[in-house]
C-alpha positions in Angstrom: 65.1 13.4 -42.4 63.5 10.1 -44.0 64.1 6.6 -42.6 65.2 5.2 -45.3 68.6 4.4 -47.0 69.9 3.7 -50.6 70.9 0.4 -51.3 73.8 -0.9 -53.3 71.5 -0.4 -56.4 70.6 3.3 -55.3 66.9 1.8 -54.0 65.1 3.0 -51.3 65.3 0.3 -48.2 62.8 0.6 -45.4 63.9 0.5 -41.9 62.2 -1.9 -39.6 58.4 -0.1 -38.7 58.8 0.7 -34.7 55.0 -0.7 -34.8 55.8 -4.2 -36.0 56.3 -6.4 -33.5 59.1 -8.8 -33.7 59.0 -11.9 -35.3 60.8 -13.9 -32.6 58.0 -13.0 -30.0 56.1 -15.7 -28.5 52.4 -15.8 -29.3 50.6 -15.1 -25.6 47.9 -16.8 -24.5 45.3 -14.7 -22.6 44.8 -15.7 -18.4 41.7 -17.2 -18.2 39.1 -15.0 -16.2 39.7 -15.3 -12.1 36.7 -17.1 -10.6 34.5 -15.2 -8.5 35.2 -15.3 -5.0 33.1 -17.5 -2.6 30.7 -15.9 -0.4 32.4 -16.3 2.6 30.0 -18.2 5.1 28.9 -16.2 8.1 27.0 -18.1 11.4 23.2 -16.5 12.1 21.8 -16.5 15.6 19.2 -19.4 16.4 16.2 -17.2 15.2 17.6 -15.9 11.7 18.5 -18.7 10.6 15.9 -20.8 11.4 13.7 -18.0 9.5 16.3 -18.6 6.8 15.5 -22.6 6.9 11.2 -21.5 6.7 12.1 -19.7 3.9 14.1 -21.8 2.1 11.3 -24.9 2.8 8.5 -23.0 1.3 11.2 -21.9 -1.8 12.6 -25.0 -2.7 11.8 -29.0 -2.5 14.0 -29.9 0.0 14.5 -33.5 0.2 17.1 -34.1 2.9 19.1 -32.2 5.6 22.4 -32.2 3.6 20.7 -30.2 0.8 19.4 -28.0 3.4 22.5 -27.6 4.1 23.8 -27.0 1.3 20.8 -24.3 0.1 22.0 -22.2 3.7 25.8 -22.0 2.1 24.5 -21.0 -1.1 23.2 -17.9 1.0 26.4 -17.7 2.7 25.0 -19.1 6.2 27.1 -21.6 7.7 25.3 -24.8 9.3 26.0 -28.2 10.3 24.0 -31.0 9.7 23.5 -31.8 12.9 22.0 -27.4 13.8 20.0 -28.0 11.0 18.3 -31.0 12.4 17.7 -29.1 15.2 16.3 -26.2 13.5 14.0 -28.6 11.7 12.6 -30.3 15.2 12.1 -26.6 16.3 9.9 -25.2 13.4 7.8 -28.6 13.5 9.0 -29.5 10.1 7.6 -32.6 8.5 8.0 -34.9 5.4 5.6 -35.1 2.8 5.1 -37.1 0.1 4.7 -34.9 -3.2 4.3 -35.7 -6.7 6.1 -38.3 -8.5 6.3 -39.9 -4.5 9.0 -38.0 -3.2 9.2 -36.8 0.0 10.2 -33.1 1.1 10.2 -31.3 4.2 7.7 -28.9 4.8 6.1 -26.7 8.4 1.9 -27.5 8.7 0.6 -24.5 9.5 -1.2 -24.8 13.0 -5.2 -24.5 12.5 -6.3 -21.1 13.5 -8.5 -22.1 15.8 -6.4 -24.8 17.3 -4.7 -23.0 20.3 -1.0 -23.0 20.7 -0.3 -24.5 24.4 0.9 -22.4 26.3 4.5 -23.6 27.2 5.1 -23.4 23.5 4.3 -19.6 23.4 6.5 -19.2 26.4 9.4 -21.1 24.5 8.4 -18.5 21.6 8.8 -15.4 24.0 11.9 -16.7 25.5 13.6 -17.3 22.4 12.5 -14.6 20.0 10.8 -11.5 22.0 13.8 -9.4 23.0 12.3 -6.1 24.5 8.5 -5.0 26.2 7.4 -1.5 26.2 3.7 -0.1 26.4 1.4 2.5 25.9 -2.4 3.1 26.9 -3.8 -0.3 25.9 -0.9 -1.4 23.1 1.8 -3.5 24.0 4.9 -3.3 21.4 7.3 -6.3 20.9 10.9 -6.2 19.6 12.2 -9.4 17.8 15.2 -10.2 15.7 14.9 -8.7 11.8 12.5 -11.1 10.1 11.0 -12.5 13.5 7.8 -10.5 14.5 5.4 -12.7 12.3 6.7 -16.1 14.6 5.4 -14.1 17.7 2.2 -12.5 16.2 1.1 -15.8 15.3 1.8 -17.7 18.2 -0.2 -15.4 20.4 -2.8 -15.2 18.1 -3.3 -18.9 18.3 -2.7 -19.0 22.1 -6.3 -17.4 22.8 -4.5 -15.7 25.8 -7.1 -13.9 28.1 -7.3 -9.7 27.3 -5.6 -9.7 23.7 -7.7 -8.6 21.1 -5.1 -9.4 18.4 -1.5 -8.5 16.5 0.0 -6.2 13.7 2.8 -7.8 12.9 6.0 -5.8 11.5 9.9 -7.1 10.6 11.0 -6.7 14.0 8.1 -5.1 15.7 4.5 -6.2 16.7 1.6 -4.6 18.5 -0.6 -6.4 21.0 -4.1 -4.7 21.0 -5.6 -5.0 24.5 -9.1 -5.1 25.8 -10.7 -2.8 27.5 -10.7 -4.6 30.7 -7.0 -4.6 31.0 -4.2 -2.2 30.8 -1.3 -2.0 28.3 1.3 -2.3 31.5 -0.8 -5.5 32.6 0.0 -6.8 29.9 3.1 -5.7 28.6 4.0 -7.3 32.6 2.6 -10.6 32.0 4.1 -10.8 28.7 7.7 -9.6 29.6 7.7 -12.6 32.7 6.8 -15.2 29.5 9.9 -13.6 27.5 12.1 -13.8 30.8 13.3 -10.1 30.8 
């Protein structure tokens, strides 16, 4: 049966179309998009984010703490001013003028010949070598994720008596002994500098 009636003249009337919406409907206006959430802000330990704060200094011209600061939230690392002041004494950091005059932070690198003294390597094994094990004349050292290269190149610059030199992973590094020494020597001497 058709939708439509006869009119008083006998013409075909069309029903309302159940697609058309009514005209007493209030135009909508569309929610805008939700923002994206916030990357919620999570604390490091000493050693990751003080890699973090190397990383970010040879990235970016950073100009003053509070923009340090404010790089680490970007990443979603939570730090006071005052921890990142710290963290900057620790790695040596220094200001230098660049071009146009400005000043930014940056970490010299320690001449390789220059040796490293050696309650600074001992500061080094206390705070970033976590575990000592050995084998024949290799000594392997655990660190934190991102942490190995810090040790490597502290005892390579220490000129410490019996190591021929590092291979430095992520969180692992090899000390190649000399001859005249063993791996458990070693690996002894070096677990009484980490204090395990």
């Amino acid at each position: 049966m058709s939708g439509r009636t006869n009119g008083p003249d006998g013409a075909a009337e069309a029903g309302p179309s159940p697609t058309t919406p009514a005209a007493s409907a209030a135009p909508t206006s569309a929610a805008p998009p939700a923002a994206p959430a916030a990357q919620a802000a999570r604390t490091l330990a000493k050693p990751q984010r003080q890699h973090r704060v190397g990383r970010l200094l040879a990235d970016h011209a950073v100009t003053s703490q509070a923009q340090l600061v404010e790089l680490l939230a970007a990443e979603g690392v939570a730090a006071t001013q005052a921890t990142v002041s710290r963290d900057l004494e620790d790695l040596g950091a220094i200001k230098v003028r660049v071009g146009g005059g400005e000043t930014v932070y940056a970490i010299p690198e320690l001449p390789s010949q220059q040796r490293a003294p050696e309650d600074h390597l001992r500061r080094v094994f206390s705070e970033w070598v976590v575990e000592v094990a050995h084998s024949a004349n290799l000594v392997v050292l655990r660190t934190p994720p991102g942490s190995a290269h810090v040790v490597a190149s502290a005892l390579d610059r220490s000129g410490l008596p019996g190591v021929l030199g590092t291979v430095a992973g992520d969180d692992t590094l090899v000390v190649i002994v000399g001859e005249d020494l063993s791996g458990s020597t070693m690996a002894a001497r070096l677990a009484e500098m980490a204090g395990l």
